[in-house]
N, C-alpha and C positions, 0 to 999 in steps of 0.2 A: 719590718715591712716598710722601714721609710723608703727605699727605692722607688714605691711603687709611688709615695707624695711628688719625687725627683722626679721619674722618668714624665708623670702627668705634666706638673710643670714646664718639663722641657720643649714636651709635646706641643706645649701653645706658640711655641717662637717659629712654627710653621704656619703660624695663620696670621695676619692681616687683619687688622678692622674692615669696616665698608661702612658706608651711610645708611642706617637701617633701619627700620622699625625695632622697637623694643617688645621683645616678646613677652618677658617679665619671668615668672620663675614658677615653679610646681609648687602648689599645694596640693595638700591631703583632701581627695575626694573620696565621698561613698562609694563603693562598688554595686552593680547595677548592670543589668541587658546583658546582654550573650554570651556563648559562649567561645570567644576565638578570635581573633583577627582575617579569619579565611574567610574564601569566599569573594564573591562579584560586588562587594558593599563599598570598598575605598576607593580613592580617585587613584590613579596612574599617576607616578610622575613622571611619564614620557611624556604628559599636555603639559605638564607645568614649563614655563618659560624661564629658563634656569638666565638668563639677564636682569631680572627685574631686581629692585634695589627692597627687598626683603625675603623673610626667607616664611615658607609655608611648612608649619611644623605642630604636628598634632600625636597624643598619644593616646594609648589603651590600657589596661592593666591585663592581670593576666588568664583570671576570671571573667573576664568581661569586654561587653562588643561596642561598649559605647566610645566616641570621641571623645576625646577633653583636650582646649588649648592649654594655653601657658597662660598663668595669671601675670599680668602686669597691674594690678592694683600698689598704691605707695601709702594707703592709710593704715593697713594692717602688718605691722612690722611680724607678727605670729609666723607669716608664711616663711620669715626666713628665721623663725628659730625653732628650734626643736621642739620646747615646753610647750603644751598650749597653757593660754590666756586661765583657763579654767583652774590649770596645776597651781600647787605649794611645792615648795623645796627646801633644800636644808640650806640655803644661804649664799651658795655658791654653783656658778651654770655648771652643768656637768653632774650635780649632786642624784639623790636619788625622789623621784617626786611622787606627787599622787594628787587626785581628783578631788575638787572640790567638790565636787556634783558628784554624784550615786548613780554610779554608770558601773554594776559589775560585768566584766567581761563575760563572751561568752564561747570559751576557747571547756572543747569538750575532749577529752582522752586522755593521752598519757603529757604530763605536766610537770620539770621541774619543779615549778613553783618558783621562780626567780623573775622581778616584775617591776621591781623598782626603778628600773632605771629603761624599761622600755622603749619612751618616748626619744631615747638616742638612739636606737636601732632602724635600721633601713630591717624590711620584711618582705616576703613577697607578693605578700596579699596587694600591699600599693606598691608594687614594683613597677615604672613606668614601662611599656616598649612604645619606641619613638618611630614616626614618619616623617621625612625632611623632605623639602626638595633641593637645600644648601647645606653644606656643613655646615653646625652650630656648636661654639664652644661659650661657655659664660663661666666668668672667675669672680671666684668672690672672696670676700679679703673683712674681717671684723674684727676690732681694736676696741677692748673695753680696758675697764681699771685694773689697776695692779696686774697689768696684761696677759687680761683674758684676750684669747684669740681663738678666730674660728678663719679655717679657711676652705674652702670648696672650689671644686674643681669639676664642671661635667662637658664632655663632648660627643656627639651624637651625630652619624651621619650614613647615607644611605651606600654604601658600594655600587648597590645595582637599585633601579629602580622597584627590586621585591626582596631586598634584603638589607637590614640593619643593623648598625653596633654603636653601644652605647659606652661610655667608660666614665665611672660618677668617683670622687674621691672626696671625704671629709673628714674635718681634724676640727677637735673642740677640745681646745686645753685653757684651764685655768689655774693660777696658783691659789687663790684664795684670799679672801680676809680675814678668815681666821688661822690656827695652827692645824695640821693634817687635814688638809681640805682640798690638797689638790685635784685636781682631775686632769684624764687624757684620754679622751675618744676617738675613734679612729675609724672610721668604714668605708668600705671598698666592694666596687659593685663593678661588674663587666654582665652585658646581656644583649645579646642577637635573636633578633628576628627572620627570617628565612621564609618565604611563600616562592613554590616555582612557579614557575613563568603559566604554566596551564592552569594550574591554581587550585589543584588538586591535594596538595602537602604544603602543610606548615609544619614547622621546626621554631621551636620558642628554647634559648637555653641561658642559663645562669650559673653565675659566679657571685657569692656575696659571703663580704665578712664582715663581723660587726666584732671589733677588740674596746672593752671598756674599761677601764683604769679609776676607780676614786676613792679618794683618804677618806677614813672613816676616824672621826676625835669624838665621836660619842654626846657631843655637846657640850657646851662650857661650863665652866663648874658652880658657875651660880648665876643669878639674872644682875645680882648687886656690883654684878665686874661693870656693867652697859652703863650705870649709872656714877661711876667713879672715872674724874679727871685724869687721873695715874692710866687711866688703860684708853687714852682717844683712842691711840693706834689698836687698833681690834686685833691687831698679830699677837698683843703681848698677853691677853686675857688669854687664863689656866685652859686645858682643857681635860677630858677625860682618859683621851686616848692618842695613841701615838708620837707621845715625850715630847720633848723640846726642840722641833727641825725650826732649820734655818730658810727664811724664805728664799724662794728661788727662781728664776722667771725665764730659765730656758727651757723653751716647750719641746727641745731637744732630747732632754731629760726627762722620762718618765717616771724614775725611781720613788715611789712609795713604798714607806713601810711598816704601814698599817692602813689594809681598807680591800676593798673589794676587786675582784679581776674577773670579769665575764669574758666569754670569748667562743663566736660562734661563727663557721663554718656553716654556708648551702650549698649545692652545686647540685642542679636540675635541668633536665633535657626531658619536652616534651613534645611530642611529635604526632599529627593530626594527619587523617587521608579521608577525601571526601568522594561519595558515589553520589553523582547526581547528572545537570543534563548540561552541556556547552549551550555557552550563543556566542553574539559579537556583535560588535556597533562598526560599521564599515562608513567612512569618512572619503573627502574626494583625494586623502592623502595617507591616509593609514587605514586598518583594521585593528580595532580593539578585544581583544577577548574578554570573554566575559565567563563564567561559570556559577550554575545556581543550586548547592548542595542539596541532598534528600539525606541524607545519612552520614554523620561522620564516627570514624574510629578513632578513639583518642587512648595516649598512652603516656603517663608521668614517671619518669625514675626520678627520686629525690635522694641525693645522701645529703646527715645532718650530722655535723660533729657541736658537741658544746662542753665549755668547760666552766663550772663555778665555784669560784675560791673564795675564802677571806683567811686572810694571813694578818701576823703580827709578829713583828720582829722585835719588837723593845720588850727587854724583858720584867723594866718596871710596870708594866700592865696587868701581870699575871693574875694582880688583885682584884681587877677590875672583873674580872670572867668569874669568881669565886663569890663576888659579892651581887652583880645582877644579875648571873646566870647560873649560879649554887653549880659549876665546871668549873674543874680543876685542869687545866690543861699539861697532858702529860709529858711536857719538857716545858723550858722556859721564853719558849716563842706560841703560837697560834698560829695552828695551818688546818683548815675544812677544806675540802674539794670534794665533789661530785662532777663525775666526768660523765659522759652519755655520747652512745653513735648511731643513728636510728638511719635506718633505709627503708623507703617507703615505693611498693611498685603497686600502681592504678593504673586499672584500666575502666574503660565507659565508653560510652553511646549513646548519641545522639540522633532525634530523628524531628527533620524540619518539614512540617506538615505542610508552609507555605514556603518551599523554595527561593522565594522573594523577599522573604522576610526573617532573617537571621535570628533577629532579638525573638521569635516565639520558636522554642525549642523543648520538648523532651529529653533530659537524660537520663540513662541507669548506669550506674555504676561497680564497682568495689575495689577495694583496697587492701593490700597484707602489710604487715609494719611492725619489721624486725630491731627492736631495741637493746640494746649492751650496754651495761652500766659501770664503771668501777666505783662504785661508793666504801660501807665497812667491808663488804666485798662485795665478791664479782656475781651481776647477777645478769640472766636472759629472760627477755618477755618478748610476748610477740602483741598484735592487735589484728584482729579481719573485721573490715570494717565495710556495710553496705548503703549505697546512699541515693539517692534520687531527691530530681530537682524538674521544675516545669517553671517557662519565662514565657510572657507572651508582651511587648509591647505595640499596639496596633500598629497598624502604615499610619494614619492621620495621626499618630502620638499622643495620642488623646487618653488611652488606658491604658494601664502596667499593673500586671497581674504577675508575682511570684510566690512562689511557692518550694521550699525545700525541704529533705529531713536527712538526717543523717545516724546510725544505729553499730552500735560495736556489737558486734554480732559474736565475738568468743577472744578470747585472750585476758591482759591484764584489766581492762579497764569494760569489762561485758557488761554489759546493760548502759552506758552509757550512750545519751542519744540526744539530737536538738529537730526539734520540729518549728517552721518559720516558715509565716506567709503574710504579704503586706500588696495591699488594693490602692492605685496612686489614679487619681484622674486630674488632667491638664487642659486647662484652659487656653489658648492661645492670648494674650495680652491681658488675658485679669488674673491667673496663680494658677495653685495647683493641692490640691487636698491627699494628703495619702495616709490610712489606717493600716495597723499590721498587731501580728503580736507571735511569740514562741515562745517556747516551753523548752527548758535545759533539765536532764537532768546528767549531772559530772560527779567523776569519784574526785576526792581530796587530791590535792597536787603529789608530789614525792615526796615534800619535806613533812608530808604525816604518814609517812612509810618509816619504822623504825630503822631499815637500813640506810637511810641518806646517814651522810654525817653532822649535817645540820639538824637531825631531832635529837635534840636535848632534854626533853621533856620526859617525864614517867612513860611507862607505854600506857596508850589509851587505843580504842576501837572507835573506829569515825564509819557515817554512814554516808552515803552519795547525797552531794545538796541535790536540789531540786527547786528552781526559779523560774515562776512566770512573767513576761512583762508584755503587755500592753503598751503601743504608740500610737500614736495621732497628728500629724505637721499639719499645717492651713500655710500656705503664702498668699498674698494677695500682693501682684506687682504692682498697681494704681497707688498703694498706700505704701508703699515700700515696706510693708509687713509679714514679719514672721512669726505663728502660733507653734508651740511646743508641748506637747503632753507627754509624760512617760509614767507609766504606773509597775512598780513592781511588787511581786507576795514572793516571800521566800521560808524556804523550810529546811531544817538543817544546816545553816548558814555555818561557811569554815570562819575563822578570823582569829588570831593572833594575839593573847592577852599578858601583859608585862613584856617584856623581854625576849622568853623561851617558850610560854605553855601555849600551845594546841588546844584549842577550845571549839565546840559546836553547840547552838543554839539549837535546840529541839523543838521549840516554838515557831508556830508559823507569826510571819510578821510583814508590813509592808511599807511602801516607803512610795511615797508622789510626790513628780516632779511637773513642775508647771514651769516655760518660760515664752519670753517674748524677745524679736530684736528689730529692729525698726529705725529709718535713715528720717531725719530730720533735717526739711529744708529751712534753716534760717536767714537766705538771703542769696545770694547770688552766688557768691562764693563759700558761703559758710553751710557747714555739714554737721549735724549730732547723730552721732552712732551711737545706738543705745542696746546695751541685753541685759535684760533681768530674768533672772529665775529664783524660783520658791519651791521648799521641799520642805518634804514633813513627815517623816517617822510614824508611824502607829504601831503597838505592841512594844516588847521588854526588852528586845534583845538589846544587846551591848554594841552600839554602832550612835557616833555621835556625826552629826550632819551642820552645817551652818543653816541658820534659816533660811538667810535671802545671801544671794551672790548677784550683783554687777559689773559690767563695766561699759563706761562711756570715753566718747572720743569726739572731740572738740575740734573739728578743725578748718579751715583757711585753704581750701584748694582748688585748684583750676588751669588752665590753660594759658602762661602767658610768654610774649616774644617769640610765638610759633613754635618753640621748642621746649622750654620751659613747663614739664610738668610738677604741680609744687603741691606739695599737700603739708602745713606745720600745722602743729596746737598742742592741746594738752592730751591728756590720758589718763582715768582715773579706774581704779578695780578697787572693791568694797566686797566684804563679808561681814555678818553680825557674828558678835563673840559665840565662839562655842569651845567646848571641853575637846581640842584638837589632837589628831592620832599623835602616838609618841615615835619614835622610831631605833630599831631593833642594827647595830651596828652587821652582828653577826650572821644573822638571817638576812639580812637583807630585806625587811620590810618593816613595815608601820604597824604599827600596832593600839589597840583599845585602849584610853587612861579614861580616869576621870579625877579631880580636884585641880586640874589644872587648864585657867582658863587663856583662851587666845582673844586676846582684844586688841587688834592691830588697829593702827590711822587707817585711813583710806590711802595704799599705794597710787602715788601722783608721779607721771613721768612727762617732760615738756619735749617735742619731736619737731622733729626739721627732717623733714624727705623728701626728695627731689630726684626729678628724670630729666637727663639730656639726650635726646634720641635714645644713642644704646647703653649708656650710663646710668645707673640711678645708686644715689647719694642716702647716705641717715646721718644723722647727729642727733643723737637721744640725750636727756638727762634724766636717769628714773631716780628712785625714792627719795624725790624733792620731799616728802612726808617728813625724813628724819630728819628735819633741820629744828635745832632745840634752842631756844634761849637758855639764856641764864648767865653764872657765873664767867663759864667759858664757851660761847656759844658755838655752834657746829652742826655737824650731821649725824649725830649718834643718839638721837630717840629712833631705834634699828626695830622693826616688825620682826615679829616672828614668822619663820614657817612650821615651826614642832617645838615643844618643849624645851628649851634652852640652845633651839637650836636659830639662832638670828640671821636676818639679811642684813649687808652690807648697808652703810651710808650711802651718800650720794655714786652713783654712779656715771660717769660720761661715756658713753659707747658711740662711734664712729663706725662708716664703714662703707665697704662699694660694690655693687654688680654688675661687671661690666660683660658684654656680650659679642663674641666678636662672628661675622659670618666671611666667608670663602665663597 
């Protein structure tokens, strides 16, 4: 699929800079408000004044009616990376991560179970669709150590002024610093928007693929390599898994051979017709139409292909599957796959009690959800799934009232169901308070299905978990403060103990989260960005948590030379030691230990980011932590992110977004 890297690139030497405003770039927002893009609620860009020297460009998701710009924020490097701030990893971008914080998902039905490396996947839930009134194209180009490179490609622009195409491209390849640690990510997205001109039918459709590539070395073969001169170069330290490659830094080449290969296909066409009443806004030079829905009919076909591998080509490994996972593997290489091809047809309805008001809506719905597996063999499931939802946020915006559930009504995953409802009231210029809470209750993923070929384990009988959790946010914009509460009770808890065994906690048990983040003025130019949170465990289960997580950001920025947007400082994330997950080569997840403890430095990283109009600039240097005296002094006191699994030394990462508009 590099073609598709090429043809994107090519595609830019049709466009032009211009003198712009800087839009800045997408983050990950919550979803929220309506449902649809239809309807009399957006502006026309027949008014917009296609001369002006910036470009007006706002998007939606796909669930939902609310607007969001483009962040141009330059403190928070997170929006242009994958990981969030919150993750661990096994050492290398690209690798597979996980949550510092006690955030389980709350994904209810049929489930792989394949999760690790999620945070490199484009989804559809925050799939952008864009409104322009310019073409917009933004390249982006990232140059770190032993060259890691990330590169992105998005452009987005309107045909007609009621129809959209977007085309997003990203590549995240790294060789590593250690031995089989490669990685190569790959995702590709095309998506159009469509509203006719009466404004009766909307047409939303997608194209997304997400190919993920990364070496799995099992971890290095003892902690005493980090602490021995003979190994500065971290390449040459043993590892566990995938023999002795030679490093290699064209990200042309993705050949690994030994580690994990995800790879998932969407393609989704959903199509909206609305019964409700015409109007118009009549000017001394046009007429505008308008249209104010009562009813819509909505209808989703989704096909899903996905494939999950781990393979292992070297044949001295063999030992390795015999010894932590008592599997004999029956030839002298390692290959698991679980393939799956699910199509999903919904339909629903909508009924807008105030034609004026999009964001308060009734829907009902249902859905049928035909699944095919090839795993030890070939198996069919189906799902019928019914669900309803009610949104109301007022005209004055002052209240937002949701409420959803959703119920598997017969098939593989029956009795499965999530109930969710959260009350937000908005202040105009002092914050906003929103309480909520839901109740899951989900059967075990696939890989506690004896037929995947990732269960290894004895056969065992698993019942449906079952999680409540309670939230609560306060902002208060005067103090530039944010309150965080999250409370969860869980019962029947899945989780993953050693290497292979399938384990469930039949104790009810809970876990609270408390945090805070909050902008500190110290001077004119000078900013502290601060987040702490605190969580706490109560009851036995087997689940270790760090007490407290932080992180702070120090920094120096402002507006200078009219053009000059500068933001430099430092950057620091802290956890208290804890007995941290280990993590499972062949499953592809993290799993329970205990005797072994993590007690990292404080990750310290010093930043230089900068905007010139439509340019903005980074130069990072992160885990300034590992710098050791001694003997031979250097960068190798390396933190962990898992059990002998290390982060790299010093780091220098580089890199640019630049924005071009037509």
């Amino acid at each position: 699929m590099r073609f598709v890297a090429l043809f994107t690139a090519l595609f830019l030497l049709f466009h032009t800079a211009a003198n712009a405003q800087m839009p800045g770039v997408l983050r990950r927002i919550p979803r929220g408000g309506g449902g649809g893009m239809g309807g009399g609620g957006g502006d026309s860009l027949q008014r917009r004044d296609r001369s002006e020297d910036s470009v007006n460009l706002s998007f939606r998701f796909l669930d939902s009616n609310y607007v969001h710009r483009l962040d141009s924020s330059l403190n928070d490097f997170t929006v242009r990376q994958p990981i969030p701030a919150h993750h661990t990893y096994l050492g290398n971008v690209g690798t597979a991560t996980r949550s510092l914080l006690f955030a389980p998902g709350n994904r209810i039905g049929f489930d792989p179970g394949f999760h690790a490396f999620d945070v490199y996947k484009w989804d559809l839930e925050t799939l952008p669709f864009y409104n322009t009134s310019r073409p917009f194209t933004q390249l982006g180009y990232l140059l770190g150590g032993n060259q890691q490179q990330q590169i992105e490609v998005l452009h987005t622009q309107n045909i007609r002024p009621y129809w959209n195409f977007s085309l997003h491209y990203r590549l995240i390849n790294s060789p590593g610093f250690f031995k089989s640690q490669k990685t190569n990510h790959n995702n590709y997205l095309f998506n159009s928007y469509y509203q006719a001109p009466a404004k009766r039918y909307n047409n939303y459709f997608v194209v997304l693929a997400n190919s993920l590539q990364s070496g799995e070395n099992g971890g290095i073969q003892g902690m005493r390599y980090l602490d021995s001169s003979l190994f500065s170069d971290r390449f040459n330290i043993p590892v566990r898994l995938g023999g002795d490659p030679e490093f290699g830094r064209d990200f042309f080449n993705s050949n690994i051979s030994t580690g994990n290969r995800y790879v998932e296909f969407h393609a989704l066409m959903r199509q909206q017709y609305d019964l409700g009443r015409k109007d118009s806004i009549v000017t001394d030079s046009s007429v505008i139409p308008l249209f104010y829905p009562r009813v819509r009919f909505e209808h989703t076909l989704h096909y899903n292909s996905s494939s999950y591998r781990f393979f292992d080509q070297i044949e001295a490994d063999t030992a390795y599957y015999e010894s932590f996972y008592k599997y004999k593997p029956p030839t002298d290489s390692m290959n698991l796959q679980d393939r799956w091809r699910i199509l999903e047809n919904d339909f629903s309805i909508y009924q807008f009690p105030d034609a004026k008001n999009l964001q308060q809506f009734l829907k009902l719905g249902a859905q049928f959800q035909l699944i095919q597996g090839q795993v030890k063999s070939k198996v069919n499931l189906f799902n019928i799934i019914g669900y309803a939802e009610y949104r109301n946020r007022t005209r004055n915006k002052k209240w937002e009232l949701e409420a959803s559930g959703r119920l598997h009504l017969g098939g593989y995953n029956i009795g499965d169901y999530r109930a969710y409802a959260s009350l937000r009231r908005n202040v105009p210029g002092l914050g906003s308070l929103q309480i909520g809470g839901e109740n899951i209750n989900r059967s075990p993923s696939f890989q506690y299905d004896t037929r995947s070929q990732f269960y290894l384990d004895a056969a065992k009988e698993f019942n449906k978990e079952n999680r409540s959790h309670f939230f609560g946010n306060l902002s208060i914009e005067k103090l530039r403060l944010q309150l965080y509460g999250d409370y969860y009770l869980v019962a029947n808890y899945l989780y993953l103990k050693d290497f292979y065994k399938l384990q469930q906690e039949g104790a009810l048990f809970n876990v609270l989260r408390v945090g805070a983040s909050k902008t500190f003025r110290l001077g004119r130019y000078w900013r502290l960005y601060s987040d702490v949170h605190l969580q706490q465990k109560t009851g036995d289960a087997e689940l270790n948590i760090p007490l407290l997580f932080t992180r702070n950001r120090l920094a120096f920025e402002g507006l200078f030379f009219k053009n000059l947007n500068l933001s430099t400082g430092v950057e620091m994330r802290y956890h208290t030691p804890y007995e941290g997950d280990d993590y499972s080569p062949v499953l592809g997840r993290f799993f329970y230990q205990e005797g072994f403890t993590i007690n990292n430095r404080p990750d310290v990283t010093g930043f230089f980011h900068f905007r010139i109009r439509n340019f903005n600039g980074y130069v990072r240097a992160e885990n300034l932590n590992a710098f050791e005296l001694g003997d031979n002094p250097g960068f190798t006191a390396n933190n962990l992110g898992a059990p002998e699994y290390p982060y790299p030394g010093m780091v220098i990462r580089f890199g640019f977004y630049w924005t071009f508009l037509n």
